[in-house]
C-alpha angles and dihedrals in degrees: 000000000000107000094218115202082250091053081053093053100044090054099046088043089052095045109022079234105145121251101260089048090047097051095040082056092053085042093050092046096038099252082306099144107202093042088048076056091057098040094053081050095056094054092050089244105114078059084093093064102078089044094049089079093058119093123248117203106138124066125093152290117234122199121188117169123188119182116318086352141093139171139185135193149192125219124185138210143154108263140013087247093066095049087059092055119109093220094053092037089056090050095058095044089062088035083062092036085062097047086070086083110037129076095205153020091248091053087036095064094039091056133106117265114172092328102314136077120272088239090052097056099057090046092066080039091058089050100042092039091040095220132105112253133170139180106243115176145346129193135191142203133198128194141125088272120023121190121196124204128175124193128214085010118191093198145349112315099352130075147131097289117037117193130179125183124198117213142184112196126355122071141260111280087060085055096051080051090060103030090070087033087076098033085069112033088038093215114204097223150344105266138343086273088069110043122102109273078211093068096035087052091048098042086056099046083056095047085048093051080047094055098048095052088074096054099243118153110267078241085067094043097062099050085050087054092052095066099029084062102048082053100055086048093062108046090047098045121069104226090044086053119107099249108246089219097057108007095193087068131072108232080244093057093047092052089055092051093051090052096251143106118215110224099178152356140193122202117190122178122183108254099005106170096358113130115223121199111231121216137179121258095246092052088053090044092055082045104054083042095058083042 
């Protein structure tokens, strides 16, 4: 019987089995369903199903940089006990070993990681860990000097925020500055240049419904906008922000001072716009009790 790719889809959506196991299952039943079912379960590979529903929202961020390049990744689970884990932790560090040459999560799951896919991998982790996980996002500089930081790190190279800052000129130590600069004010962009029009365009129509609400000729308004504006851009883009390490400095002035020029930046935090159900402890306990 012919696996088609929908065949493929109906089984790994079924199972949370990844696409090579699921169609090596078909292959292996001969497009037979219920006994690819079977087959994934056998291999303890369909364990990660009933985990695929839970929200993962914990786990770590891993940076490597080599030479002019860095990357930085996100990797999910369940709970904080599982991202201190070794096992899950060793995973991540190859899981980030492979993003140096990918361009994408989509390619990034799909790589090559000790003979098996990346997705793969955290399948039989799931099954083995018994917790949902998921690799999330992954994000990559490029520049003649790039500096890694990671805050709140659980060990070395991975945590739960994961910052890279690409340079021309300057030196390290300035990087690291800025590095954990931006690990701690979460700028939006680089520059103005960068920012979404649509933000920019949204945080203006607000200051002007501010600004109407006091009565003020829409003259005046305009002129209050002005410098409202020029505010909110600089608290929202890197080189506008007050630098942490000398607050009476713009990061773009500090960067002058230092002799560089910053080109780029990446900022990952673990869970970052997931939304995570709450429940009471009672309802979790009932839960944990029907299994």
């Amino acid at each position: 019987m012919a696996i088609t790719a929908a065949l493929v889809k109906e089984l790994r959506d079924s199972t949370g089995a990844g696409m090579m196991d699921a169609k090596k299952a078909l292959t292996e039943t001969d497009g037979d369903m219920e006994a690819a079912v079977d087959w994934l379960r056998t291999k303890g590979l369909a364990k990660a199903a009933k985990k695929s529903g839970r929200t993962a929202a914990e786990g770590l961020v891993a940076v490597k940089v080599e030479g002019g390049k860095g990357v930085a990744v996100e990797v999910n689970s369940e709970t904080d006990f599982v991202a201190k884990n070794a096992e899950f932790q060793a995973m991540v560090r190859d899981i980030a070993a492979a993003a140096m040459n990918v361009a994408s999560v989509d390619d990034l799951k799909a790589a090559d990681m000790g003979g098996k896919t990346v997705e793969a991998t955290v399948t039989e982790k799931i099954a083995t860990i018994g917790e949902n996980m998921s690799v999330r996002r992954m994000a990559a500089v490029e520049g003649q000097t790039v500096v890694s930081y990671v805050h709140n790190a659980a060990t070395a190279g991975m945590g739960k925020i994961g910052v890279l800052v690409a340079l021309e000129g300057g030196d390290e130590a300035f990087g690291k500055q800025v590095a954990m600069h931006i690990a701690a004010a979460n700028p939006a962009s680089l520059s103005e240049a960068d920012l979404d029009p649509a933000v920019v365009e949204k945080e203006k129509t607000v200051q002007m419904d501010i600004a109407r609400e006091s009565g003020k000729p829409e003259a005046v308004i305009e002129k209050m906008i002005v410098g409202r504006m020029k505010k909110f851009l600089a608290e929202v883009t890197l080189l506008g922000q007050a630098f942490v390490v000398n607050p009476d400095l713009t990061v773009e002035a500090a960067a002058k001072e230092a002799g560089a020029t910053i080109t780029g930046f990446v900022r990952l935090e673990v869970g970052e716009g997931i939304e995570v159900e709450k429940e009471d402890f009672a309802a979790e306990v009932a839960k944990a009790v029907q299994g």
